[in-house]
Structures are given as structure tokens and as C-alpha cells.
C-alpha positions as CSV (number, residue, x, y, z in Angstrom):
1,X,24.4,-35.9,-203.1
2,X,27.4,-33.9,-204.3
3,X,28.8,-35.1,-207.3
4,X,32.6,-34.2,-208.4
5,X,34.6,-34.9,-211.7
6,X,38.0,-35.8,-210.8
7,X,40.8,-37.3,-213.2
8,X,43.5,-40.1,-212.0
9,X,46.0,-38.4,-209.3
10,X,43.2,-35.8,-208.3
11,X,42.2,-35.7,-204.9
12,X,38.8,-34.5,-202.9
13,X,39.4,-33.2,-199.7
14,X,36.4,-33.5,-196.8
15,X,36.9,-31.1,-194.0
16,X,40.6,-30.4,-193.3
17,X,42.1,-34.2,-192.6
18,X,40.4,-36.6,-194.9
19,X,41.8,-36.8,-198.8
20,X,40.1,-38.9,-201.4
21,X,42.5,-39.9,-204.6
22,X,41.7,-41.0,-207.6
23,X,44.4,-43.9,-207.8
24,X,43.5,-45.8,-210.8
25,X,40.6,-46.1,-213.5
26,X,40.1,-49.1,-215.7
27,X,37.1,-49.7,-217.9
28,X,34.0,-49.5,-215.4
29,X,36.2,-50.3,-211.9
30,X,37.7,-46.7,-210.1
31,X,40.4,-47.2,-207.3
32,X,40.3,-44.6,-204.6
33,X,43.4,-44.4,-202.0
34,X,41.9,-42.8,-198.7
35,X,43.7,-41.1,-196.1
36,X,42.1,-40.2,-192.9
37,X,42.7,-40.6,-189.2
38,X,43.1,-43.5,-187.3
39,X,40.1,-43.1,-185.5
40,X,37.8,-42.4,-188.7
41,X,36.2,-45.8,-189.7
42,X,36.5,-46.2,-193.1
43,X,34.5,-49.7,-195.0
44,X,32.8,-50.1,-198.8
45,X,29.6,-49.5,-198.5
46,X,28.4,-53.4,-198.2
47,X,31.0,-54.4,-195.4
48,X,29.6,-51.5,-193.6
49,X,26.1,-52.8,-193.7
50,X,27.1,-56.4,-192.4
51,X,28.9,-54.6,-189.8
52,X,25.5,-52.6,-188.7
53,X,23.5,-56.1,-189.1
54,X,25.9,-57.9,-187.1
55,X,25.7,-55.1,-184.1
56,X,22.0,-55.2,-184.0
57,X,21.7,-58.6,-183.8
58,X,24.1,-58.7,-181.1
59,X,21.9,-55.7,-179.0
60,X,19.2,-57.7,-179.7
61,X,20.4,-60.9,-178.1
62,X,21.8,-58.6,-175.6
63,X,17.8,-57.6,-175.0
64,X,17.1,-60.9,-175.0
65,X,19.2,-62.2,-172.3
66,X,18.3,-59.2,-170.0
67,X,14.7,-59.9,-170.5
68,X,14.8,-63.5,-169.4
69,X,13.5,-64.0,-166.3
70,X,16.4,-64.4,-163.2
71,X,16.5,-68.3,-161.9
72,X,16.1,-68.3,-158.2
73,X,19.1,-68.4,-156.7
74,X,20.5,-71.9,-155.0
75,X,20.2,-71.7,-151.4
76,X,23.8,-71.6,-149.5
77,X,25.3,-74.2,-147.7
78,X,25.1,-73.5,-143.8
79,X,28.1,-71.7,-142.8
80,X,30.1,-74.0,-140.5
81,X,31.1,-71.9,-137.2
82,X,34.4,-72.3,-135.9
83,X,33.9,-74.1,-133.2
84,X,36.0,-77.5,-133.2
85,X,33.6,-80.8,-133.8
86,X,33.6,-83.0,-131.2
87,X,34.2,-85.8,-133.8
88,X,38.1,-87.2,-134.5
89,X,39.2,-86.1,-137.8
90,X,41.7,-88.4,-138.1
91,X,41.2,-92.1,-139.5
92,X,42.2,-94.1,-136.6
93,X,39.9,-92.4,-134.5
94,X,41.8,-90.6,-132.4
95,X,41.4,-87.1,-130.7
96,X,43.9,-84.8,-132.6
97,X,44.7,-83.1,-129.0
98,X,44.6,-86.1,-127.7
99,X,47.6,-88.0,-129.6
């Protein structure tokens, strides 16, 4: 591990876009502003961690679910043809072509 001394306002730079400033000190608590791209994550360490727990638990479920077995699958109903049924589909009994 690399270990730096900086006083408040001092900055450490990692590679050429992300700047680490000392903002504030008080007693045994040391604020740091961070600037770095958009599409740099940056957490503390411990939100970090539940981040990583929470996305393996989620893969694992994942797993899980993929592993189960597949149900059978429901057999279709038949698929009427379209032929016209020789039955009246209307309530009074009478042939639609018919009037």
C-alpha cells in the first residue's frame, strides 16, 4: 500500500483524471472531495462490500432458478379450423345465413 502525507487543500492525483483532496480534518475524522469520471464508481469501502454481497446473492438466485428443473409444458388447446360449425350461433337458434 502506498502511503502519502497530505495537508488540508492538497490533492493526490491517480492516473491523469482522478484527483483526491484533502477537504477537511477534525480530530480523528478526514474529509476527502473526489473527482473522477462519470463512469468511475466511487463508494466507502463498506457500501462497496454490501454492493458486492448483494450481486452475488442475486447470481446466485439467478443459478438457482436456471437449475430448477423446466415444468412440462401445458398441452395446447386444439386449433379450431376455419371451417363454419354447422351449429347456430345465435340465441334464438337461427342459421346466421339463414335470417
Amino acid at each position: 500500500m502506498l502511503v502519502l502525507s497530505r495537508q488540508r487543500d492538497e490533492t493526490i492525483m491517480i492516473g491523469d483524471d482522478i484527483e483526491i483532496t484533502v477537504v477537511d480534518i477534525r480530530r480523528d475524522k478526514v474529509r476527502l472531495g473526489i473527482r473522477a469520471p462519470s463512469d468511475v464508481p466511487v463508494h466507502r469501502k463498506e457500501v462497496y462490500e454490501a454492493i458486492q454481497r448483494e450481486n452475488q446473492a442475486a447470481a446466485q438466485a439467478d443459478l438457482e432458478e436456471v437449475a430448477k428443473p423446466a415444468r412440462p409444458q401445458e398441452k395446447a388447446a386444439p386449433a379450431q379450423s376455419g371451417k363454419a360449425s354447422k351449429r347456430s350461433s345465435r340465441p334464438d337458434g337461427s342459421h346466421p345465413s339463414r335470417g
